[in-house]
Backbone bond lengths (Angstrom), bond angles and torsions (degrees), N, CA, C in turn:
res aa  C-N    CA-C-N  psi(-1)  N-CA   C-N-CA  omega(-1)  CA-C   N-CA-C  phi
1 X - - - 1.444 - - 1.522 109.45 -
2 X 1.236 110.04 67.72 1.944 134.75 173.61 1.152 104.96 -53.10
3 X 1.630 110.12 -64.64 1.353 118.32 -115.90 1.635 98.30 -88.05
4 X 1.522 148.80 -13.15 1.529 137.38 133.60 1.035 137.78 -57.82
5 X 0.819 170.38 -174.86 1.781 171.47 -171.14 1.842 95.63 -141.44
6 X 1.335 86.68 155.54 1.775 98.39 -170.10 1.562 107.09 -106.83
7 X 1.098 134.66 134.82 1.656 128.95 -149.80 1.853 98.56 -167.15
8 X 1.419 111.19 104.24 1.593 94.31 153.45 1.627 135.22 -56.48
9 X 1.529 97.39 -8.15 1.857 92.21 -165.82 1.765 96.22 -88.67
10 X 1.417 102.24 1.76 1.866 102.80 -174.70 1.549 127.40 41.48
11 X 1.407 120.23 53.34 1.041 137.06 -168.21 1.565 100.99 -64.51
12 X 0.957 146.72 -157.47 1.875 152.75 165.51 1.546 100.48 -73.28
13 X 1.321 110.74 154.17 1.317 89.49 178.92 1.717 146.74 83.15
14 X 1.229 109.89 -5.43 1.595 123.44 -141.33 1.799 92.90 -125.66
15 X 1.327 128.14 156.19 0.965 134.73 147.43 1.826 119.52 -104.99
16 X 1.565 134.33 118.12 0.852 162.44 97.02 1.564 158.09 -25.14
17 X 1.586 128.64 83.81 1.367 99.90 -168.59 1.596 133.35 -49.85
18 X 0.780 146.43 -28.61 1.721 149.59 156.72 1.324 115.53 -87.40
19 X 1.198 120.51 19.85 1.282 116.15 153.71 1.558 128.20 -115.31
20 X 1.203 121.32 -20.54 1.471 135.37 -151.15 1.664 91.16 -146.39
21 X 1.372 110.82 96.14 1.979 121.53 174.39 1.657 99.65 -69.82
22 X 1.140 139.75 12.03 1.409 142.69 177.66 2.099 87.48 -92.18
23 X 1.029 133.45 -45.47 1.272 134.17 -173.97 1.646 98.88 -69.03
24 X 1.841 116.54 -60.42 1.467 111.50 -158.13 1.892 84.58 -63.57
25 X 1.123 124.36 -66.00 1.854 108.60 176.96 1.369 124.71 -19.83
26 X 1.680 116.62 -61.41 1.719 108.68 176.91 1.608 92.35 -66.28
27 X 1.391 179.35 56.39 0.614 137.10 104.80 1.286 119.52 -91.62
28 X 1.438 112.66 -8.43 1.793 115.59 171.94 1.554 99.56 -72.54
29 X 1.181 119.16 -39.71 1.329 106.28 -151.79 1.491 97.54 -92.77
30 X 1.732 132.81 -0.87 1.212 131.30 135.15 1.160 130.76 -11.01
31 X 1.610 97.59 -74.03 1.824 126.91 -152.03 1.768 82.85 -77.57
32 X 0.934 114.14 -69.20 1.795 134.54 -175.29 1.849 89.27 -17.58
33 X 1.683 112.10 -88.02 1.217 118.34 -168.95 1.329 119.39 -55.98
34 X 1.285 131.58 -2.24 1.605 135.82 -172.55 1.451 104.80 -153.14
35 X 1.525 112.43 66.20 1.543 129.86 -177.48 1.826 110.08 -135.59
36 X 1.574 81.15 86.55 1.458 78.47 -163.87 1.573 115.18 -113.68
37 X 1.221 122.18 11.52 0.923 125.37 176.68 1.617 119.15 -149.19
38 X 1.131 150.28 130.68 1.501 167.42 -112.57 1.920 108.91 -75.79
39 X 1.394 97.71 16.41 1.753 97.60 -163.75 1.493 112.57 -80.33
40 X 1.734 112.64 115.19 1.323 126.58 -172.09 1.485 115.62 -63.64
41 X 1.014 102.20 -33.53 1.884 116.54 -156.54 1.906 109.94 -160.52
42 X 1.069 96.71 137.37 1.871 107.24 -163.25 1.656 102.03 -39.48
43 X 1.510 112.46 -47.78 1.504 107.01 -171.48 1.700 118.01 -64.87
44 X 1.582 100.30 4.65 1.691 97.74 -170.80 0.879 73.29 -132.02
45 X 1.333 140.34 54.16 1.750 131.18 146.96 1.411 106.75 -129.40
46 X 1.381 121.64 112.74 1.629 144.84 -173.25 1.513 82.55 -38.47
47 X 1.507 101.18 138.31 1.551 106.47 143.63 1.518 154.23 -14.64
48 X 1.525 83.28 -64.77 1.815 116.10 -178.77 1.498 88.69 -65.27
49 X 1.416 126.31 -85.53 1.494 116.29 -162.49 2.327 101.57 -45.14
50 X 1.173 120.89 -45.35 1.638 103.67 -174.81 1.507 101.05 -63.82
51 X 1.280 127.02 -19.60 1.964 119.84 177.61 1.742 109.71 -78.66
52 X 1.776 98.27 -18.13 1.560 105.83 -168.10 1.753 104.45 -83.41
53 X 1.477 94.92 -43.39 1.813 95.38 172.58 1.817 116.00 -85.53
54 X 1.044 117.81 -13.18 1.422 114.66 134.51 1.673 121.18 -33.51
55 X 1.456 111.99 -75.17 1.333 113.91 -164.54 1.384 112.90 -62.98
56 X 1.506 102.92 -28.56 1.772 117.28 176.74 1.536 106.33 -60.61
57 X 1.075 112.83 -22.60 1.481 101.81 -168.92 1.567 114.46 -106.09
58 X 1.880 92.80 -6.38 1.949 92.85 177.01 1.212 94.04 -76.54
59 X 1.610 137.35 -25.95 1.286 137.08 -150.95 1.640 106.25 -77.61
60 X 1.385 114.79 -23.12 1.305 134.71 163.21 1.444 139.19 -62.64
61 X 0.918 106.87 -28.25 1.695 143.72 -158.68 1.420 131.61 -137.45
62 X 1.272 134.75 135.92 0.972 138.43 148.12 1.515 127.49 -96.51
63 X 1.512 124.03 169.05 1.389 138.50 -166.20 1.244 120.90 170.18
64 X 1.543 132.00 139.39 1.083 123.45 -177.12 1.635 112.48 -79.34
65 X 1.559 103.27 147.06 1.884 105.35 -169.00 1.799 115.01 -68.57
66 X 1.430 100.96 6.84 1.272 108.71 -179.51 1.334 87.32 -84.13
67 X 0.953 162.44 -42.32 1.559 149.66 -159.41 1.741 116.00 -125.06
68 X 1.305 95.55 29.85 1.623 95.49 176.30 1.195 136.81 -87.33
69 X 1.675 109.85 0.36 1.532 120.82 -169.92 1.877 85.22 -110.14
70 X 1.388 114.69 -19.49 1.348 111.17 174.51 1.796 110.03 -63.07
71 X 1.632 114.19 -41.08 1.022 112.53 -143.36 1.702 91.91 -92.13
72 X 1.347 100.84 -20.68 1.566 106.44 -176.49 1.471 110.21 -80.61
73 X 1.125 108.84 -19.84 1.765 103.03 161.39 1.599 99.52 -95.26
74 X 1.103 150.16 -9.93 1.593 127.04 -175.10 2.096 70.54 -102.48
75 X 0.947 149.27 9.51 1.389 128.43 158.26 1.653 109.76 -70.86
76 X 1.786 83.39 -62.55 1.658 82.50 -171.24 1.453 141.67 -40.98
77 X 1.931 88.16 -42.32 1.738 107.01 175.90 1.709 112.67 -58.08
78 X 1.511 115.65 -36.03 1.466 125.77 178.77 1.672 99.87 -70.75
79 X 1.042 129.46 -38.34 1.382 122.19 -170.68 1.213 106.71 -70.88
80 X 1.726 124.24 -53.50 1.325 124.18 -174.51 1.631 101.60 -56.74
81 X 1.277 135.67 -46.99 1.357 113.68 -172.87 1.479 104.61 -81.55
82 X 1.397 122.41 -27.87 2.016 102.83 166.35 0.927 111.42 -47.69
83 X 1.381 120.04 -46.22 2.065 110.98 -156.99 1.509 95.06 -85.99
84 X 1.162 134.40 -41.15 1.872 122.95 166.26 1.676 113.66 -44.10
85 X 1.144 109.96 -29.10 1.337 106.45 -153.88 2.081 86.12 -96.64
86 X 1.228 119.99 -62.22 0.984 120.00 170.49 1.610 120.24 -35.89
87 X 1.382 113.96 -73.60 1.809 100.13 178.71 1.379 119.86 -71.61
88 X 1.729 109.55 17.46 1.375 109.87 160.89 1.555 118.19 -79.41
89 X 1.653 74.33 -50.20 1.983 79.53 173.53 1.265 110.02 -55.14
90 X 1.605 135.00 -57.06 1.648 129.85 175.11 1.158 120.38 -33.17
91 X 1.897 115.54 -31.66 1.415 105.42 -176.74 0.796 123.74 -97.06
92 X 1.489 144.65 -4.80 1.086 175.11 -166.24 1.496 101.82 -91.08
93 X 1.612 123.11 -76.28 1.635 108.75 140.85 1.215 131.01 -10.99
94 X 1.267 84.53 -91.28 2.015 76.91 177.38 1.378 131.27 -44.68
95 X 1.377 129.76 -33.92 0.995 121.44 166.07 1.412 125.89 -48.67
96 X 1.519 119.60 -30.27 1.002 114.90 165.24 1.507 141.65 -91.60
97 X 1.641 112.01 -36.08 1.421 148.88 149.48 1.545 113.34 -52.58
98 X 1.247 126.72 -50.45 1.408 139.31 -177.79 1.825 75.82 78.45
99 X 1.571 100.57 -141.46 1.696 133.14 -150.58 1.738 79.43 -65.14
100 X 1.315 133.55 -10.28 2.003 110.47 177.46 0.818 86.59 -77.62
101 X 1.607 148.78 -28.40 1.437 118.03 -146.21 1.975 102.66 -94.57
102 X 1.300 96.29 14.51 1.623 98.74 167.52 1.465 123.52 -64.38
103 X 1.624 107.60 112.33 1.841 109.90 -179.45 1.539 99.43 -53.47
104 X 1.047 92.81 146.09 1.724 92.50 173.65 1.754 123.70 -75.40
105 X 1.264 111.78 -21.57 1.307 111.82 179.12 1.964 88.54 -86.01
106 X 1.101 158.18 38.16 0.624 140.60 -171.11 2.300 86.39 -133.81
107 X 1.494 100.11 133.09 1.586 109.24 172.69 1.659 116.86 -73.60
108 X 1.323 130.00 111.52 1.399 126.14 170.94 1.476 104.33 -32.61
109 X 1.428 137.87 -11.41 1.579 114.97 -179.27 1.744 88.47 -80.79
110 X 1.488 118.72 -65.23 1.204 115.37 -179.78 1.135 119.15 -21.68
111 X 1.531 103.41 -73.83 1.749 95.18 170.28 1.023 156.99 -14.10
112 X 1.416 94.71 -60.10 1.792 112.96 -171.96 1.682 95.69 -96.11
113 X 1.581 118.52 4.63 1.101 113.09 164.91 1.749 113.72 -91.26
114 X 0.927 105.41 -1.28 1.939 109.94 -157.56 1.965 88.32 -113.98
115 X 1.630 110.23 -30.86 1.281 116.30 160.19 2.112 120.86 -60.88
116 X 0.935 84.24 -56.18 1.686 101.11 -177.34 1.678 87.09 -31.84
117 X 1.740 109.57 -65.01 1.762 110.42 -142.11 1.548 83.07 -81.41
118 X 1.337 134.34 -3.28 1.819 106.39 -169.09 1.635 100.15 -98.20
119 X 1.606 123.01 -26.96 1.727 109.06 147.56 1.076 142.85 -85.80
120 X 1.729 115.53 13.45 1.404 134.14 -179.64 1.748 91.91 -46.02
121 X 1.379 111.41 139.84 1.667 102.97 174.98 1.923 97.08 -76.87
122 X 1.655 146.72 10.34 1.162 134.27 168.58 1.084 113.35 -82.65
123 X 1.789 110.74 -48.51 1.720 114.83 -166.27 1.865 87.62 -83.17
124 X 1.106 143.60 -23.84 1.543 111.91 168.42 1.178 113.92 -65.10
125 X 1.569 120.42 -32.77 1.805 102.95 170.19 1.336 120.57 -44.47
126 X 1.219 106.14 -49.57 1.224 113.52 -156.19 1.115 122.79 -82.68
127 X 1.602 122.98 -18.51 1.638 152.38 -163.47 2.098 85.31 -77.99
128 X 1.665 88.51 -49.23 1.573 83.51 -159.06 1.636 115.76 -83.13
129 X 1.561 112.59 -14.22 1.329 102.04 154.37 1.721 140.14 -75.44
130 X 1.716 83.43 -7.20 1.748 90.94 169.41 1.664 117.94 -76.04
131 X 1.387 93.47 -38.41 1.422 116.80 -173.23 1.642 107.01 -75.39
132 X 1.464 109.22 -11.10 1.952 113.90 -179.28 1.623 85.98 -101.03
133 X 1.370 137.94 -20.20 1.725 129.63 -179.02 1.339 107.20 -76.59
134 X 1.415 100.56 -23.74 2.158 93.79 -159.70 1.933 83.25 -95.82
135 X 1.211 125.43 -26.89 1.608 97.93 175.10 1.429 116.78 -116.33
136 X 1.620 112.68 53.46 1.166 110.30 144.59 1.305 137.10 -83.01
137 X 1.386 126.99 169.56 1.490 113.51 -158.91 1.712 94.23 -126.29
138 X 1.548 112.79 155.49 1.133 100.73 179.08 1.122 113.99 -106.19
139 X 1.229 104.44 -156.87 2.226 103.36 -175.10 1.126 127.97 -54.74
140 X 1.335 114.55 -15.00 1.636 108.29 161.99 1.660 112.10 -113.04
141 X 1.458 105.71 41.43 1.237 84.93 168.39 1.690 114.80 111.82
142 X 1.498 104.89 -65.29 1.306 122.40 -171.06 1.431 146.20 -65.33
143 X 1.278 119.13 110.14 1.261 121.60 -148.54 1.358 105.18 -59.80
144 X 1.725 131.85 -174.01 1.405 117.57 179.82 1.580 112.41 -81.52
145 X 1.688 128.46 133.13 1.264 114.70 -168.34 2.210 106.39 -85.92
146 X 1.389 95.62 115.12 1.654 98.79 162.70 1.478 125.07 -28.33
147 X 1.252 108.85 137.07 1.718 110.12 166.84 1.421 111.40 -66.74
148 X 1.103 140.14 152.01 1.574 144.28 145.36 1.486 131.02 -109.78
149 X 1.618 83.45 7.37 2.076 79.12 157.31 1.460 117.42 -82.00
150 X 0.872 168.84 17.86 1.773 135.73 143.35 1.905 75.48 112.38
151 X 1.483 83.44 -175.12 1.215 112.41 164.39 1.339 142.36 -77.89
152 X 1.495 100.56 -0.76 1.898 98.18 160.12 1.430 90.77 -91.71
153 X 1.461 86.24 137.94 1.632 132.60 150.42 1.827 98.03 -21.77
154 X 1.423 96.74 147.40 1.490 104.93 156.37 1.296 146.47 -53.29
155 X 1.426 95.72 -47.34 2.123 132.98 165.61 2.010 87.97 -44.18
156 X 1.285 87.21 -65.00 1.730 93.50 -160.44 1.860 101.03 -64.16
157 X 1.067 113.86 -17.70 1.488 108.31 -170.93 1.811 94.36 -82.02
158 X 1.473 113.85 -57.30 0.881 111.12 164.34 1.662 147.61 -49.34
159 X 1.202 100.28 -3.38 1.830 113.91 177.92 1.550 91.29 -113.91
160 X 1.145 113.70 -32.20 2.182 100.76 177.58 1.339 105.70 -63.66
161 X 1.851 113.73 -47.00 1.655 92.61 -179.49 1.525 129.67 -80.92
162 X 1.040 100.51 -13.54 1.598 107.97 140.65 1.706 139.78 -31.44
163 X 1.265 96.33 -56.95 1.487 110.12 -174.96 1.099 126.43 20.87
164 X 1.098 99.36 68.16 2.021 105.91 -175.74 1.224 125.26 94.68
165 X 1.743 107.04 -26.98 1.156 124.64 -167.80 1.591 131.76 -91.83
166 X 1.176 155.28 -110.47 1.346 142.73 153.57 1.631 107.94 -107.97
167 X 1.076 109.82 132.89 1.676 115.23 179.05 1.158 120.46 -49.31
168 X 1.139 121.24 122.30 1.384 122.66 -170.48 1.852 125.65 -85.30
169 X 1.054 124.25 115.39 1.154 138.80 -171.10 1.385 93.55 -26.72
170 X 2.174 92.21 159.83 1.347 82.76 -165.27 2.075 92.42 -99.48
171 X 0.986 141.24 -1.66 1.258 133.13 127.43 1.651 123.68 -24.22
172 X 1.034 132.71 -32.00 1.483 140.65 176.31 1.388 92.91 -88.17
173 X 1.033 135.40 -56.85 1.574 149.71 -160.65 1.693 83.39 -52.07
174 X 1.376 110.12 -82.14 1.444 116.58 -161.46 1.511 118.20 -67.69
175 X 1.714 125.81 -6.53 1.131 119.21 161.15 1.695 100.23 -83.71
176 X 1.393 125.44 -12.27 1.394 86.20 -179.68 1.936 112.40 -109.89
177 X 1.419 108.00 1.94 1.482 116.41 -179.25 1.490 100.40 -97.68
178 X 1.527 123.01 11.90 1.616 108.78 -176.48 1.509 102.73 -148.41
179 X 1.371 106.37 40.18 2.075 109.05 -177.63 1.692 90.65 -127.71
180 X 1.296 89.05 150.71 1.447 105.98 -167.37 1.670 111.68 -74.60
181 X 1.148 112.87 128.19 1.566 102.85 172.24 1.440 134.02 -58.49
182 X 0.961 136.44 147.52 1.076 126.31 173.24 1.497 141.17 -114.71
């Protein structure tokens, strides 16, 4: 994937992490192919393997070396919410599937290692006070309202309604990524 140039200012054309969901994808499908050992959440994932899916993903990509310690921190921040978001979805499976809901590229040691920490009696404390933050309600009542854009990024939602044109507030942004479909 040559043929764009890599640019935070996301000009037309450009690859970007929050702008272009073709980037947040190679980096899921990073972590996915080189997940080799039981790590729930970025801070319980050794170093060496986050420098190893780093390198997996220069092997993918190009960029000029003037901005590579940029891109390797806008990697990292994208990885930590892929791999949260990913062994969320696994657990969430499993809860229902138990051992079917095993990806197949994924090793039964892994597994039953990524199992071990989701009935640890700590990470259920803690699973369920995350899960008591996201449905609190605020002063009138109201629970938090869902996005309904898809899977592009916000950045990118926000430069489509744009289209050439002046960027659209991010008030416009959020009346149109948070109204109910119909």
């Amino acid at each position: 994937m040559v043929c764009r140039s890599w640019t935070p200012t996301g000009p037309p054309n450009t690859f970007w992490f929050e702008v272009d969901s073709k980037v947040g994808r190679s980096v899921s499908d990073t972590i996915k192919s080189y997940f080799t050992q039981p790590h729930p959440n970025w801070s319980l994932t050794p170093l060496h393997i986050q420098k190893t899916w780093f390198k997996c993903f220069t092997q993918k990509w190009r960029w000029d070396l003037g901005i590579n310690e940029m891109v390797k921190e806008e990697f990292n921040d994208k990885a930590m919410k892929s791999l949260a978001g990913t062994v969320s979805d696994w657990k969430k499976k499993w809860q229902f599937k138990r051992d079917d809901a095993k990806p197949s590229y994924l090793t039964d040691d892994v597994w039953q290692g990524l199992v071990r920490y989701w009935v640890d009696p700590h990470s259920v404390k803690v699973a369920a006070g995350c899960s008591s933050s996201r449905l609190t309600r605020d002063t009138d009542r109201h629970l938090p309202t869902p996005h309904t854009s898809g899977q592009t990024p916000f950045t990118g939602q926000r430069l489509q309604l744009a289209n050439g044109g002046p960027v659209p507030s991010l008030v416009r942004l959020f009346e149109e990524t948070h109204k109910k479909k119909s």
